[in-house]
C-alpha positions in Angstrom: 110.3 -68.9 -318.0 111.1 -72.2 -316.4 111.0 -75.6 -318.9 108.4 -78.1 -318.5 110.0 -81.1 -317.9 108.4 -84.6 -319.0 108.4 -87.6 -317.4 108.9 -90.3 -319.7 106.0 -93.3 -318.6 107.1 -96.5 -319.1 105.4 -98.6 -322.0 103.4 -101.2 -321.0 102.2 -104.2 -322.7 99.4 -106.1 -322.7 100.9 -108.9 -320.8 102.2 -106.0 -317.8 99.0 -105.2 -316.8 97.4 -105.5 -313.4 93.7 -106.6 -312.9 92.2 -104.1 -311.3 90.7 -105.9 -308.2 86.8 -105.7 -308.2 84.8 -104.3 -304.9 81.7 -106.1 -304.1 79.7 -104.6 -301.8 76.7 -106.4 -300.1 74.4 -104.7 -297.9 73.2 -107.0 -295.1 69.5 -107.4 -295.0 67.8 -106.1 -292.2 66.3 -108.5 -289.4 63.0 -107.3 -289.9 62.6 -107.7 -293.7 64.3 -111.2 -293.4 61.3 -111.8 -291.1 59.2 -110.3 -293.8 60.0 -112.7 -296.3 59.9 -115.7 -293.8 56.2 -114.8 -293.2 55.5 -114.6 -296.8 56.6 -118.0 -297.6 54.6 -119.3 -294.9 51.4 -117.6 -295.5 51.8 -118.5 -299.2 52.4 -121.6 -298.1 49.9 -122.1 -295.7 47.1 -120.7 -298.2 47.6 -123.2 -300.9 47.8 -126.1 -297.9 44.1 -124.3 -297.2 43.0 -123.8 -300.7 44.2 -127.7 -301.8 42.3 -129.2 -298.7 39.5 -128.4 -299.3 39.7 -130.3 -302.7 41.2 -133.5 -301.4 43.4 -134.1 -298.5 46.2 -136.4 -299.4 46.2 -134.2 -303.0 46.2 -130.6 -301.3 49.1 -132.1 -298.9 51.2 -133.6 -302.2 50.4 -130.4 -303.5 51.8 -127.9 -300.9 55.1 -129.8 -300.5 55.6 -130.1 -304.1 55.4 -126.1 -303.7 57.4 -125.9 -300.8 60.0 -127.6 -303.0 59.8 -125.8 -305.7 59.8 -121.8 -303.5 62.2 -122.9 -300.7 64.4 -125.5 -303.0 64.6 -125.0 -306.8 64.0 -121.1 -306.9 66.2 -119.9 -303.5 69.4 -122.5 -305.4 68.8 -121.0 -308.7 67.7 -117.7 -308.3 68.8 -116.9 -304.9 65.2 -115.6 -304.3 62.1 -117.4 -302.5 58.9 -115.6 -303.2 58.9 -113.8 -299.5 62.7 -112.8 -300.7 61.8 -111.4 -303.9 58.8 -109.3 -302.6 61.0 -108.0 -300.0 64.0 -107.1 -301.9 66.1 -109.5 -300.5 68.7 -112.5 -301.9 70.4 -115.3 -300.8 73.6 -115.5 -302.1 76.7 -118.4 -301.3 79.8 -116.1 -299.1 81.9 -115.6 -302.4 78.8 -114.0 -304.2 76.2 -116.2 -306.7 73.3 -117.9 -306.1 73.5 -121.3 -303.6 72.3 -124.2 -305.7 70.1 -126.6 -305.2 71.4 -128.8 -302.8 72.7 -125.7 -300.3 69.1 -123.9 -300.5 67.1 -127.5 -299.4 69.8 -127.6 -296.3 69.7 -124.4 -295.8 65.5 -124.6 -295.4 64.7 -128.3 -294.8 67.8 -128.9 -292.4 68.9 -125.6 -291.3 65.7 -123.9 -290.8 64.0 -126.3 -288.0 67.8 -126.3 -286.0 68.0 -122.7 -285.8 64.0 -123.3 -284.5 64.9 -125.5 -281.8 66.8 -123.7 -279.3 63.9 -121.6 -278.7 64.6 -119.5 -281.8 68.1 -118.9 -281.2 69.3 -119.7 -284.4 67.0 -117.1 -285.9 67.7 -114.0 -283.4 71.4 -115.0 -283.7 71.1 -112.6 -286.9 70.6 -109.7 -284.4 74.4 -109.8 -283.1 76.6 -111.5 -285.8 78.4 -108.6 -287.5 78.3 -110.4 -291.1 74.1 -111.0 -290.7 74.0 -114.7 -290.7 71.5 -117.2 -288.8 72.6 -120.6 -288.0 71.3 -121.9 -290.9 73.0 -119.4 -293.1 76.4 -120.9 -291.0 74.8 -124.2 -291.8 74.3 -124.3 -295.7 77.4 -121.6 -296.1 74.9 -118.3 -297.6 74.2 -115.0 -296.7 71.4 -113.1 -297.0 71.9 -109.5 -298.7 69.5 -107.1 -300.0 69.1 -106.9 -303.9 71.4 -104.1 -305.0 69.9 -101.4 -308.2 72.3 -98.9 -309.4 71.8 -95.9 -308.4 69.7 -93.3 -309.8 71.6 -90.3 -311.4 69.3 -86.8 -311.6 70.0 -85.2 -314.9 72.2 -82.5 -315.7 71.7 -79.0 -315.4 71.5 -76.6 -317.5 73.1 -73.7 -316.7 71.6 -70.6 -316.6 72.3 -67.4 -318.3 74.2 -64.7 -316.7 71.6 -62.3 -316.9 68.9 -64.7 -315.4 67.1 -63.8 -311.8 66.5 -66.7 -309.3 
């Protein structure tokens, strides 16, 4: 019989221990359900300019930008989700991970959105070829558009089966 022979770890403190570095992975979203969420805000949008006209102009007008404000501003900087995003599966986040803020999600729609429209929609289809995913106005207001990440789904054990058991 040969002896075992023991390694003797070293002790380590508190204090000697390295972070373990955290992986994020983002999946990029998809051209075609960034589209998909694009069209949502828009017909939302458009239905409640439709609906509120028909009440009173200037009102329905006030009304749809106050909206507008509230979808493509206040809920894409603090959620990272717009309506169209969140029925898609989809999230804007900033390029070190969390939601944009206020101020990056108006440039990002009000600024960045109608340059990345202007050279005949270049700014939009540049998505198509950029290996990170990002339009001109993701370049613009410094986001990234990823799709919203669920953990995944584990089956349940087996149990096994007795050894006299047919299949």
């Amino acid at each position: 019989m040969t002896p075992k022979v023991q390694t003797a770890k070293a002790a380590r403190g508190p204090s000697d221990r390295r972070p373990e570095p955290r992986v994020r992975v983002r999946f990029r979203a998809p051209f075609a359900l960034r589209c998909g969420a694009l069209l949502i805000d828009y017909i939302l949008l458009a239905l409640i300019l439709t609906l509120s006209i028909m009440v009173a102009e200037k009102i329905g007008i006030l009304i749809t930008l106050f909206v507008a404000l509230l979808d493509l501003g206040v809920l894409a900087g603090l959620r990272g989700k717009t309506v169209g995003k969140w029925t898609t599966g989809l999230r804007i986040e900033r390029m070190h991970g969390g939601p944009p803020g206020i101020g990056r999600a108006v440039l990002r729609h009000f600024v960045g959105y109608p340059l990345s429209l202007l050279p005949f929609g270049l700014g939009f289809l540049i998505v198509t070829v950029m290996p990170t995913g990002r339009s001109l106005h993701d370049f613009i207001a410094g986001t990234v558009v990823v799709r919203e990440y669920a953990a995944p789904i584990v089956a349940p054990a087996r149990k096994p089966r007795p050894q006299g058991a047919q299949t």
